[in-house]
BAFI-3210 file (N, C-alpha, C; in Angstrom, 3 decimals, decimal comma, padded with zeros to 6 digits):
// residues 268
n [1|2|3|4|5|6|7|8|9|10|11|12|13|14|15|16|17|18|19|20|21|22|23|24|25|26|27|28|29|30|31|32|33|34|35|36|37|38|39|40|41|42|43|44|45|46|47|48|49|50|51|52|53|54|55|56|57|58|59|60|61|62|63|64|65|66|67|68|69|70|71|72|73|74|75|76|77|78|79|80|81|82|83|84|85|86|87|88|89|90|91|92|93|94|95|96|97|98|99|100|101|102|103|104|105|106|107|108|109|110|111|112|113|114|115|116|117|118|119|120|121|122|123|124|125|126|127|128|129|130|131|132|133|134|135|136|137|138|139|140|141|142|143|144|145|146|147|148|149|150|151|152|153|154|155|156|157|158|159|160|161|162|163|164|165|166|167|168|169|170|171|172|173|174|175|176|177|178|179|180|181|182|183|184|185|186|187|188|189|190|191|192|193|194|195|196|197|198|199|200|201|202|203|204|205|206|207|208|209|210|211|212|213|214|215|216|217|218|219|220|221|222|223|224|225|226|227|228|229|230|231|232|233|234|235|236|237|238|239|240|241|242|243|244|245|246|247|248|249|250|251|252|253|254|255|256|257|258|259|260|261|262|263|264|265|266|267|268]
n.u [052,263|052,559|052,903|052,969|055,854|056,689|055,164|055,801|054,862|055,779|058,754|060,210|058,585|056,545|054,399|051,631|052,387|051,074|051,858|053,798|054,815|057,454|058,393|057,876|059,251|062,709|065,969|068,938|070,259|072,354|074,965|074,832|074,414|075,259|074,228|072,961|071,439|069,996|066,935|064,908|062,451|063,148|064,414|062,463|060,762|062,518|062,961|060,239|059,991|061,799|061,275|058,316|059,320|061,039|059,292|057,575|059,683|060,052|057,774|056,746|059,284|059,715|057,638|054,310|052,485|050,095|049,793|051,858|051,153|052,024|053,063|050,157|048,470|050,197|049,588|046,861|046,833|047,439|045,765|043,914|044,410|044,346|042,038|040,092|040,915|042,386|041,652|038,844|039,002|040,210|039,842|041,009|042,962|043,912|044,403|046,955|048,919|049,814|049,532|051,933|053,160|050,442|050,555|052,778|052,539|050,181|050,834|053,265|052,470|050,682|052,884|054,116|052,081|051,213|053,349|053,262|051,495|053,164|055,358|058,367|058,423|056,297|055,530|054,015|055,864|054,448|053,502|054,683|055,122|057,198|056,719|054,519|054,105|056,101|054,696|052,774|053,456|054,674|052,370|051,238|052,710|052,212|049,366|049,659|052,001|050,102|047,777|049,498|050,377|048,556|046,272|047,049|048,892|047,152|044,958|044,646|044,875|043,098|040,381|040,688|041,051|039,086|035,855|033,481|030,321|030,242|029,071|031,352|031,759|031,925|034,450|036,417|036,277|035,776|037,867|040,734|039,823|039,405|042,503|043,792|042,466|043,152|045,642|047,396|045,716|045,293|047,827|048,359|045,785|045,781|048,494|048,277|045,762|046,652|048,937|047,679|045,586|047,213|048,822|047,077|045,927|047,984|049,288|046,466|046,736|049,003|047,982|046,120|047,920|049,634|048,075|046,685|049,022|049,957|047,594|047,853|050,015|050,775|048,644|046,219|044,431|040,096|040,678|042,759|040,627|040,484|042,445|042,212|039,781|041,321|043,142|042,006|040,576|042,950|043,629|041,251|041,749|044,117|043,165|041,453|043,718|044,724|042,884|043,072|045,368|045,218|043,142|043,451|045,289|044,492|042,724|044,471|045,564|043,236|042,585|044,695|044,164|041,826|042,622|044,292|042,961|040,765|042,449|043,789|041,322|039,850|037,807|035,187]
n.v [-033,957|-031,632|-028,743|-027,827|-027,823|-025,850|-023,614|-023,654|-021,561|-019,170|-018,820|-019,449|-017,851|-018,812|-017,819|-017,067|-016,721|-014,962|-016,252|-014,194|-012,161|-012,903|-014,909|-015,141|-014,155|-015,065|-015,149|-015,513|-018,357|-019,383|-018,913|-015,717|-012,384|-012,994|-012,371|-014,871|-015,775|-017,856|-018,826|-019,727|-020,448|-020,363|-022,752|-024,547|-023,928|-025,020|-027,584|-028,720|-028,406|-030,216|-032,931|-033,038|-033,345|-035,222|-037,511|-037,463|-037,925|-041,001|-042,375|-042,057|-042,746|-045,212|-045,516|-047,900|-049,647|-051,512|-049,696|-049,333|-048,679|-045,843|-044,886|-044,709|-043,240|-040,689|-040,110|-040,142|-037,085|-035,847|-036,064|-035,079|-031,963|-032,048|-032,569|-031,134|-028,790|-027,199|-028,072|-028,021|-024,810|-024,029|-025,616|-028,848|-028,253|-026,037|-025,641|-028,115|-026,706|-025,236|-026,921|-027,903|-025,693|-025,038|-027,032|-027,559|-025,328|-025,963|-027,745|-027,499|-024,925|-026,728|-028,357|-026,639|-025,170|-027,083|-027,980|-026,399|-028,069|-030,092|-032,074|-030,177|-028,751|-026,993|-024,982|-023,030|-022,820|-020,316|-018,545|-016,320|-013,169|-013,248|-015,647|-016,114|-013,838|-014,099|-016,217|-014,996|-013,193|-015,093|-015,930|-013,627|-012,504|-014,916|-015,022|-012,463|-013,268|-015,642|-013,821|-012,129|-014,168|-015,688|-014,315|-011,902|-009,161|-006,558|-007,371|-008,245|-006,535|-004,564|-006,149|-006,262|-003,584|-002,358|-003,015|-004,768|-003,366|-000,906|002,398|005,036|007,206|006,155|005,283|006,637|006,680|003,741|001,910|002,910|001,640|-000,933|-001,393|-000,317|-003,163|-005,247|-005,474|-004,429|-005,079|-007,668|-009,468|-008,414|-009,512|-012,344|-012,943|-011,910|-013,352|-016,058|-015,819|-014,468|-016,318|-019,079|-017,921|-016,806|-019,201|-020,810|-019,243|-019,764|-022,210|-022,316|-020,837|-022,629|-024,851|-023,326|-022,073|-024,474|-025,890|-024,251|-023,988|-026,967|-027,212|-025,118|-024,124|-025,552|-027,701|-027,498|-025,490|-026,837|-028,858|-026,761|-027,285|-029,007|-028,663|-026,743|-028,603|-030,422|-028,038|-027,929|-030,196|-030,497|-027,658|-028,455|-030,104|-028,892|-027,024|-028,330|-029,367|-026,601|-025,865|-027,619|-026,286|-023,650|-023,979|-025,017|-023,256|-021,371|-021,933|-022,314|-019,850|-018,471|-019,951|-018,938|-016,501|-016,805|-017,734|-015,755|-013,903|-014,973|-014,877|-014,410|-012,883|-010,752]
n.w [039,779|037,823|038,228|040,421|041,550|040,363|041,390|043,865|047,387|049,403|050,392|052,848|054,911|054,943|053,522|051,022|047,789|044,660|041,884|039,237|036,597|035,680|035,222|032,605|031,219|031,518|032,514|030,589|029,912|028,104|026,163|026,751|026,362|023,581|020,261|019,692|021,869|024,696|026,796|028,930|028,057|025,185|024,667|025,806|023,365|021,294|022,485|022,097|019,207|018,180|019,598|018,317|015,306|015,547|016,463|014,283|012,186|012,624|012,536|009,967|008,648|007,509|005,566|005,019|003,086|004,731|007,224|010,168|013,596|014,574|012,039|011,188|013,247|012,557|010,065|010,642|012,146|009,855|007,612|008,982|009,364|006,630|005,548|006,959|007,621|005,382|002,673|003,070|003,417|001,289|-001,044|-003,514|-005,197|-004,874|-002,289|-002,249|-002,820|-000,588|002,008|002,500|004,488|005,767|007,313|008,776|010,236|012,082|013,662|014,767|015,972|018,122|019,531|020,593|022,322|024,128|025,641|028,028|030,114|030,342|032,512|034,191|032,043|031,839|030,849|027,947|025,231|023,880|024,835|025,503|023,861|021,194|019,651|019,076|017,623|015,558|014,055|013,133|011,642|009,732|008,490|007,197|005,599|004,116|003,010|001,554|-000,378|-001,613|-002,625|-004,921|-006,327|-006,748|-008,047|-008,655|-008,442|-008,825|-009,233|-006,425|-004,807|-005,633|-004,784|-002,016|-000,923|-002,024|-001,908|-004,277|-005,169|-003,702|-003,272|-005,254|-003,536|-001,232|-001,244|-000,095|002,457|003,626|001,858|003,677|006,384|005,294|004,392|007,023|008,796|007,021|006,719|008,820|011,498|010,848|011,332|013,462|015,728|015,100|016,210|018,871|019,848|019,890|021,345|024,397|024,717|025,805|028,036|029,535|030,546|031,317|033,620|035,076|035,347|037,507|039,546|040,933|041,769|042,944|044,844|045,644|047,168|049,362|050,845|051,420|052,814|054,556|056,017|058,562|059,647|059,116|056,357|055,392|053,567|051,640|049,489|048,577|046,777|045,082|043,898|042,145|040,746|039,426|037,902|036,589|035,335|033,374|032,218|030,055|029,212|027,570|025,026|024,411|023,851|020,997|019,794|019,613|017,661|015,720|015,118|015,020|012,357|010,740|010,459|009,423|006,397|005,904|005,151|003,425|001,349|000,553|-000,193|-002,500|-004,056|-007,371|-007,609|-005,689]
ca.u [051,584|053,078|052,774|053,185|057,040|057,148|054,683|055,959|054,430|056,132|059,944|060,842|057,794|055,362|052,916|051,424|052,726|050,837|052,528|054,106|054,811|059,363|058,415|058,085|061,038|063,631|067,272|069,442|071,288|072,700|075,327|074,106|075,346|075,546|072,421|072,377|071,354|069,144|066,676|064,354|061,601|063,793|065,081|061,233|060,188|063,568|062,610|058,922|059,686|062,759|060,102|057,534|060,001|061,355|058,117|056,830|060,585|060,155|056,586|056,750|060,522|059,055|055,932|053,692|050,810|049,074|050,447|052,025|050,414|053,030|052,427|048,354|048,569|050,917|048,740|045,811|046,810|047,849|044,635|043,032|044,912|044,364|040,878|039,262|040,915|043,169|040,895|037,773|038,616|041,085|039,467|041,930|043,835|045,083|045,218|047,675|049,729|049,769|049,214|052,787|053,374|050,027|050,233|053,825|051,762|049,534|051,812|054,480|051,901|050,336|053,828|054,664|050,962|051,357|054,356|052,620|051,085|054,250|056,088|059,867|058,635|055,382|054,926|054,290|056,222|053,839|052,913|055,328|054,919|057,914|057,076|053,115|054,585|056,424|053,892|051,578|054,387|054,447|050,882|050,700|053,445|051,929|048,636|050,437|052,349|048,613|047,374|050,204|050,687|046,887|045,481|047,988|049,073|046,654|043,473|044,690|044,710|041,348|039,610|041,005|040,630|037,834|035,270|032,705|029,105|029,854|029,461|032,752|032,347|032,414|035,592|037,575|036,282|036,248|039,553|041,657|039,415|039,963|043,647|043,962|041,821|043,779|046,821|047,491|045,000|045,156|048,571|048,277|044,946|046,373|049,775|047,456|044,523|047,808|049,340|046,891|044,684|047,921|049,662|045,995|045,502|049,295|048,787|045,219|047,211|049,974|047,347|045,798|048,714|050,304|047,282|047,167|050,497|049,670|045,953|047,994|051,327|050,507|047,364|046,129|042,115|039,423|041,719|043,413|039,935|040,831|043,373|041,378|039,100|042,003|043,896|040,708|040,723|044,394|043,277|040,507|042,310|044,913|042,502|041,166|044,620|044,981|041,843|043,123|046,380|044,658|042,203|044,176|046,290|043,100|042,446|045,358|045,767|042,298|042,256|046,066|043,904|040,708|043,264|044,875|041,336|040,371|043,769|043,969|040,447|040,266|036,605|034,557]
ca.v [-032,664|-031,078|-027,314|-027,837|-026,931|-024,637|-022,739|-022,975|-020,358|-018,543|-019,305|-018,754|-017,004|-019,402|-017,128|-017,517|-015,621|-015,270|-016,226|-013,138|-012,357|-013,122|-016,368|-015,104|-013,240|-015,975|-014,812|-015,999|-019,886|-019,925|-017,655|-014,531|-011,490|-012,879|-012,928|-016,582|-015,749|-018,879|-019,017|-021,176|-020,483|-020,609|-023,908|-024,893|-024,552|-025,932|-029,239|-029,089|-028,746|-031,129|-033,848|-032,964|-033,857|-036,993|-038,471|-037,644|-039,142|-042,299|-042,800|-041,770|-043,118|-046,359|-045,833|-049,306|-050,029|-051,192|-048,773|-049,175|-047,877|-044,785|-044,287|-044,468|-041,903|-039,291|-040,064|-039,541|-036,269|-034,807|-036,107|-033,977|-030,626|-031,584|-032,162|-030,334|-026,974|-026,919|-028,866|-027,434|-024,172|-023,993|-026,457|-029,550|-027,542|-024,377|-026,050|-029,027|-025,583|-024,529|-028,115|-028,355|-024,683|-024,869|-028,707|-027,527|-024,204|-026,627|-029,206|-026,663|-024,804|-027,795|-028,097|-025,340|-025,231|-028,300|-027,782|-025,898|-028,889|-030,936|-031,919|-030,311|-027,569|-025,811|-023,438|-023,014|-022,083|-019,461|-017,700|-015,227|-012,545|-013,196|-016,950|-015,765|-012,659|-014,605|-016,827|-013,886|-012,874|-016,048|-016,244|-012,746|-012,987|-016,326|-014,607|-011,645|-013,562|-015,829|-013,236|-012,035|-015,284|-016,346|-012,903|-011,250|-007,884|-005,583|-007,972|-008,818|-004,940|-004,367|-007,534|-006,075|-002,309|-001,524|-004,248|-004,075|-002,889|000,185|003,620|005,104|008,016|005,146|004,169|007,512|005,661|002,619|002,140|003,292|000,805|-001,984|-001,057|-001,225|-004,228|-006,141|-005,475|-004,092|-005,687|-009,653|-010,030|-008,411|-010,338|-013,568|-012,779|-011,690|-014,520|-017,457|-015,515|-014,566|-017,692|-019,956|-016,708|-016,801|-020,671|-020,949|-018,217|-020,066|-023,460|-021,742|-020,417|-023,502|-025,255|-022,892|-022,511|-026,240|-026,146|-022,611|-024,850|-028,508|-027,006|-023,285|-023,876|-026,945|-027,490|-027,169|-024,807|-027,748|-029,091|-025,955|-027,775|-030,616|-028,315|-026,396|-029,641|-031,018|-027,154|-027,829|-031,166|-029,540|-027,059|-029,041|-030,901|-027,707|-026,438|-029,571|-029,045|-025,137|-026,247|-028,458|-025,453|-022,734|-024,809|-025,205|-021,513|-020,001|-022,324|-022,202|-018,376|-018,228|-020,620|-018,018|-015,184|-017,119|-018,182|-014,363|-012,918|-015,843|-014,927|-013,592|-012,551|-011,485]
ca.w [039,766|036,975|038,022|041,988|041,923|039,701|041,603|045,334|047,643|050,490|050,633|054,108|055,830|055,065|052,917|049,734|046,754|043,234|040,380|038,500|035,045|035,702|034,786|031,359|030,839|032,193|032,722|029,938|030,361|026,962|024,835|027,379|025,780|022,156|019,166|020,234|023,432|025,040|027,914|029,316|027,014|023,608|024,994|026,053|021,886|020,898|022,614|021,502|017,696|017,938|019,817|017,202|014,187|015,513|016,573|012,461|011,041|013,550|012,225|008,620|007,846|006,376|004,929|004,424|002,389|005,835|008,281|011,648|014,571|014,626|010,746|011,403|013,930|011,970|008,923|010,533|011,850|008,583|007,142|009,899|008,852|005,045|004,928|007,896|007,474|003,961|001,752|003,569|002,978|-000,131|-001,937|-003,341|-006,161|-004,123|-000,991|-002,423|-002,817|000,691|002,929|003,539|005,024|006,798|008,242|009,737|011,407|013,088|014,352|015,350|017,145|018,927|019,868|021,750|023,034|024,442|026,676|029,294|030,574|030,551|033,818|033,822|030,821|032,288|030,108|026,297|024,254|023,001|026,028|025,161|022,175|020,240|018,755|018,282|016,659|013,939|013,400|012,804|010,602|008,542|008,382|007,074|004,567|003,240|002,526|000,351|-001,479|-002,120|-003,352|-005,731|-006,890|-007,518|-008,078|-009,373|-007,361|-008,754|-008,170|-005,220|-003,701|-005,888|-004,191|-000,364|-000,845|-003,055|-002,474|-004,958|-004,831|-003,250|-004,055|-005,282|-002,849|000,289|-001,079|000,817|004,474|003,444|001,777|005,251|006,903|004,760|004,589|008,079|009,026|006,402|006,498|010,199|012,754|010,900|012,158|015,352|016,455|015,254|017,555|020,036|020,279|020,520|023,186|025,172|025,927|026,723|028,957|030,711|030,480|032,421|034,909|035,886|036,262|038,355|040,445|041,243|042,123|044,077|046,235|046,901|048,027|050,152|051,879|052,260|053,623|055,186|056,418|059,540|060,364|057,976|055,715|054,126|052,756|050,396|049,013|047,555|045,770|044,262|043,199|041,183|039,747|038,975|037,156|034,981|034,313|033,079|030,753|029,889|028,334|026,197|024,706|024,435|022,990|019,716|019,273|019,452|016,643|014,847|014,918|013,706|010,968|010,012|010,105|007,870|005,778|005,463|004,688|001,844|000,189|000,421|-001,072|-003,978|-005,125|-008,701|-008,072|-004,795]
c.u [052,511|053,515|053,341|054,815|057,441|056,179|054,889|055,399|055,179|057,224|060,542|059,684|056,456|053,925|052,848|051,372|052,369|051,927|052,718|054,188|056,572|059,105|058,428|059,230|062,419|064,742|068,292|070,732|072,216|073,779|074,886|074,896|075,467|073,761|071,986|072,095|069,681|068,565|065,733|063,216|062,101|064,225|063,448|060,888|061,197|063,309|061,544|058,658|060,755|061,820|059,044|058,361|060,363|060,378|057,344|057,681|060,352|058,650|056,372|058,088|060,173|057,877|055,645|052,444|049,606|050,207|050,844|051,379|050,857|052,365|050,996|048,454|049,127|050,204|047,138|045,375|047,010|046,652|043,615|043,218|044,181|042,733|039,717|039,445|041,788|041,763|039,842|037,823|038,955|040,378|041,086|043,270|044,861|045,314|046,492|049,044|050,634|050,052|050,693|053,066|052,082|050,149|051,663|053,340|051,341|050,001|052,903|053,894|051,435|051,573|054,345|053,468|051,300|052,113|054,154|052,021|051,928|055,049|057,880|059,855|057,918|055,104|054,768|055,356|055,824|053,442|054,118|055,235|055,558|057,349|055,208|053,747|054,899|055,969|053,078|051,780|054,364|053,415|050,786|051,810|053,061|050,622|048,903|050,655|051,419|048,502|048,431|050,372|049,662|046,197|046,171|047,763|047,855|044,888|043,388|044,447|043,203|040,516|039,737|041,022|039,724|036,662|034,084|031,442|029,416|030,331|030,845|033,318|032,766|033,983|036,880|037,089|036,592|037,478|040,422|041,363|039,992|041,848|044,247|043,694|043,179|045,070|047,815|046,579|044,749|046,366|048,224|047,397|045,118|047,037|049,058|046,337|045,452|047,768|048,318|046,098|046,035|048,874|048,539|045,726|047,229|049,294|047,510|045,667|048,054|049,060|046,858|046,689|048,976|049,785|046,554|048,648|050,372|048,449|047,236|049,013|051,528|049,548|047,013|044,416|041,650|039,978|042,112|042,363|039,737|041,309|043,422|040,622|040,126|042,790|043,121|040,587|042,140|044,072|042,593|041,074|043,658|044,593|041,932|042,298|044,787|044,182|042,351|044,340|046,536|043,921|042,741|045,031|045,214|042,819|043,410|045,580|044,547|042,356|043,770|045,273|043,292|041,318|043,543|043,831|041,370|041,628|043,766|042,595|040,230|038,959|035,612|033,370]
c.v [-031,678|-029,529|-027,053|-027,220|-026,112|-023,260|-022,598|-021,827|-020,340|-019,387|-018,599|-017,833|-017,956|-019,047|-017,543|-016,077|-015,904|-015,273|-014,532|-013,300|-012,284|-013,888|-016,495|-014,168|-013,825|-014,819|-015,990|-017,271|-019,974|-018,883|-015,953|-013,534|-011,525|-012,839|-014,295|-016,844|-016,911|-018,560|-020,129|-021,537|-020,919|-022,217|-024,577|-025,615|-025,202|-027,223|-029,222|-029,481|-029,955|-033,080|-034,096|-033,707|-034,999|-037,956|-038,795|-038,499|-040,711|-042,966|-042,763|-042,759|-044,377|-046,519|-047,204|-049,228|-050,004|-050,868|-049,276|-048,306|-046,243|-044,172|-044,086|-042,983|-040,308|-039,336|-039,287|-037,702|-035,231|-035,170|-035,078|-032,718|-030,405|-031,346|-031,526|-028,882|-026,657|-026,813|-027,754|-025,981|-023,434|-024,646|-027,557|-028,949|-026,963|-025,141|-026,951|-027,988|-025,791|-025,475|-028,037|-027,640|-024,833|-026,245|-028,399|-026,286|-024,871|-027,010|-028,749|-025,624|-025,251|-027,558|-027,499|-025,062|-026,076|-028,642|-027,537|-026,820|-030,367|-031,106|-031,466|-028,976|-026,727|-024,798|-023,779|-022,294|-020,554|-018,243|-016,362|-014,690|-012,893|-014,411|-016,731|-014,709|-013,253|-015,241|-016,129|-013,733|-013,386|-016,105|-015,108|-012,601|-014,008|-015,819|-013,439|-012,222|-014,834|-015,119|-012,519|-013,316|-015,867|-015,952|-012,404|-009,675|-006,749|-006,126|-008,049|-007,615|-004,449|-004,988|-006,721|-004,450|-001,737|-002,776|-003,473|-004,332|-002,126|001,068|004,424|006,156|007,259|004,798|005,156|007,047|004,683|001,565|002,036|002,059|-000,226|-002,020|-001,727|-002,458|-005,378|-006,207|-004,825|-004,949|-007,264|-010,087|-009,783|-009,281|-011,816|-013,799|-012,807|-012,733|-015,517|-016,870|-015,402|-015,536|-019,106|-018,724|-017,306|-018,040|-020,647|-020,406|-018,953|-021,618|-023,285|-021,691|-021,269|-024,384|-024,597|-022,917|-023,652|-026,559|-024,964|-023,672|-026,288|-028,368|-025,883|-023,131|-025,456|-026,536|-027,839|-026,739|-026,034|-028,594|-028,280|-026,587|-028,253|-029,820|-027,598|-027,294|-030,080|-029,874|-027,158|-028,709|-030,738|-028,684|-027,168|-029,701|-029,984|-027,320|-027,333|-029,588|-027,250|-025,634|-026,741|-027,193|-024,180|-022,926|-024,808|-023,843|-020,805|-020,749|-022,376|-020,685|-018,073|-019,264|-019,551|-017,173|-015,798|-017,466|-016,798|-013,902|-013,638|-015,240|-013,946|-012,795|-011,984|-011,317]
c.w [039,071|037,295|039,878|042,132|041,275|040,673|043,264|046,130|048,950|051,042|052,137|055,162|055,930|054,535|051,546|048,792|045,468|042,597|039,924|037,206|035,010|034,995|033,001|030,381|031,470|032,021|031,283|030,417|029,051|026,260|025,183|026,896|024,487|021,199|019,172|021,413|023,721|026,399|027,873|028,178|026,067|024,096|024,852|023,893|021,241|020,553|021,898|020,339|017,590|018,111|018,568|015,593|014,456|015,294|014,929|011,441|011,801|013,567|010,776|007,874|006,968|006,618|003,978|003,794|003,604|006,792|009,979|012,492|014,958|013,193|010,944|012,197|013,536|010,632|009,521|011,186|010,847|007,687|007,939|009,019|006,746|004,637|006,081|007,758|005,939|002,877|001,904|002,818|001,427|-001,191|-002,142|-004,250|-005,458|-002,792|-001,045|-001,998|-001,192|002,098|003,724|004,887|006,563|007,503|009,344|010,713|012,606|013,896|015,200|016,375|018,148|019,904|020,909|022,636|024,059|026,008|028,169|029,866|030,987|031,486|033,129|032,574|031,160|031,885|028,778|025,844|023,497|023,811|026,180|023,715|021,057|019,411|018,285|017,347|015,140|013,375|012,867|011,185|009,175|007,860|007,182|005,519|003,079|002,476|001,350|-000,931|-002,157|-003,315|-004,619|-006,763|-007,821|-008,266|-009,351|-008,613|-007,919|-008,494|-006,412|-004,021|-004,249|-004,686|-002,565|-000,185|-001,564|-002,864|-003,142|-004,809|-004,058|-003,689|-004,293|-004,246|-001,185|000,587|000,469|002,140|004,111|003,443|003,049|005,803|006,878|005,030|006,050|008,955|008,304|006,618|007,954|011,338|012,356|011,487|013,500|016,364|016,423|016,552|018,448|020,592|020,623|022,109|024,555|026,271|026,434|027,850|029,928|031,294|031,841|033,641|035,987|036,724|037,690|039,637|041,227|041,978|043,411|045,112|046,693|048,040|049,331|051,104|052,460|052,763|054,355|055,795|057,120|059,115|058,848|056,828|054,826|053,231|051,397|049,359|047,877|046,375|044,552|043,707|042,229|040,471|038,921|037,913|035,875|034,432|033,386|031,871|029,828|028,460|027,712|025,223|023,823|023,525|021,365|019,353|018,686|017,984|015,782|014,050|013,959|012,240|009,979|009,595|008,556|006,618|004,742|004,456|003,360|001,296|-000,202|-000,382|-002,346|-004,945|-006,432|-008,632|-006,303|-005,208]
res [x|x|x|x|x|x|x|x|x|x|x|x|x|x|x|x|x|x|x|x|x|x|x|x|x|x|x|x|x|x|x|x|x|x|x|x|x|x|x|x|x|x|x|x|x|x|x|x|x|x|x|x|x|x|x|x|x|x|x|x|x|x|x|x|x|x|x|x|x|x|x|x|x|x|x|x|x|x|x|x|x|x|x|x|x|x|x|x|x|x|x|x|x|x|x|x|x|x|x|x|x|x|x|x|x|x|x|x|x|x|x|x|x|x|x|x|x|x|x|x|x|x|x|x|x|x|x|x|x|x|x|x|x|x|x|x|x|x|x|x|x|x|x|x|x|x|x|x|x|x|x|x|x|x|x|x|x|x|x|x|x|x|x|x|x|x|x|x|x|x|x|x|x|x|x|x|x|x|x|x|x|x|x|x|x|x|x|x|x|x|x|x|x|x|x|x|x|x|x|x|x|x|x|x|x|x|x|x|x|x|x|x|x|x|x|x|x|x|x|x|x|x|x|x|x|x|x|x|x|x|x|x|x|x|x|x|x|x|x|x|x|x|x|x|x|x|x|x|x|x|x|x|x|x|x|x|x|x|x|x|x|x|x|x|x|x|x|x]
***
């Protein structure tokens, strides 16, 4: 039961205590005091991407004509990424571009998604702002320099602040709009849609847990038939965030996908 000791309830009195939000602001284990300062979290995505890379060199390192069961599997996720969301929406030209940047988004988000459901790690990786933030970051970066690259900088601000068919006096609202939409609220809602549903997704497992442990150890009689129902909510929602983990991964790399189609185009 993956989540059960991390979520203990009522040390010493015997009551049951929600989950808080400490849990996401650990106390520093690592270099405390220096710019290499480590906690549980930074340690958490550490492992996740370190796991993630081995498992791809220890499946990839000798590539065969007919594939090992390791190679099949890391092939056929990067066939996922290339032609479900690259391909799909890039087409094969511009996406060939882009595949590597976004196939390591995915995989590195999975990643850290992922975690939170892991005995010994219990949390994501992501469920804190900073590692959605810089992905936002990347994301938002990668679309720019798209459009500079594809466009060329003065299509590329035409195409995203002036769209055309409308009247030129729309453009003084408009304009701002666009402006900010584009270039202010795509990172932030990125950052913000990661974090969010694994923060809320963790919090709902926690909850579950804890109050199994609160019904089958705090509570005699009837009361502990609680227990059962919140352990089976612990379960689903367990399968739940795995599900949430792949999608979420889906999402942002499909959306950093969208952005770079839209910024590359010479024409809308």
């Amino acid at each position: 039961m993956n989540l059960l000791s991390a979520a203990e309830a009522g040390h010493g009195d015997g009551g049951f205590h929600a989950p808080t939000l400490d849990e996401f602001f650990p106390p520093a284990i690592f270099f405390e005091g220096t710019p290499f300062e480590l906690n549980r979290i930074m340690l958490v995505r550490l492992f996740a991407i370190a796991v993630m890379l081995l498992l791809f060199w220890l499946a990839l390192r000798k590539g065969r004509l007919i594939p090992s069961r390791g190679q099949s599997i890391a092939e056929l996720g990067l066939d996922f990424v290339r032609i479900q969301i690259v391909e799909e929406i890039l087409g094969e030209k511009l996406g060939r571009k882009y595949l590597p940047l976004l196939a390591a988004m995915f995989f590195g988000i999975f990643a850290m998604n992922i975690t939170g459901i892991i005995p010994g790690l219990n949390i994501a990786g992501t469920s804190v702002i900073a590692m959605p933030l810089l992905l936002a970051v990347v994301a938002y970066i990668m679309f720019i320099y798209a459009g500079f690259r594809e466009a060329g900088g003065a299509t590329f601000f035409r195409n995203a602040l002036f769209p055309p068919g409308v009247p030129w006096v729309m453009y003084i609202l408009l304009t701002p709009i666009e402006f900010i939409n584009i270039f202010i609220v795509r990172p932030i809602s990125l950052a913000l849609r990661l974090l969010l549903n694994m923060m809320v997704g963790h919090l709902l497992l926690v909850l579950c847990f804890a109050a199994t442990h609160f019904f089958f150890f705090s509570m005699s009689g009837g009361f502990m038939a609680f227990g059962a129902l919140t352990l089976i909510g612990g379960f689903v929602m367990t399968i739940v965030e795995m599900a949430v983990a792949v999608l979420q991964a889906y999402v942002f790399t499909l959306l950093a996908s969208v952005y770079i189609q839209q910024a590359a185009a010479k024409e809308h």
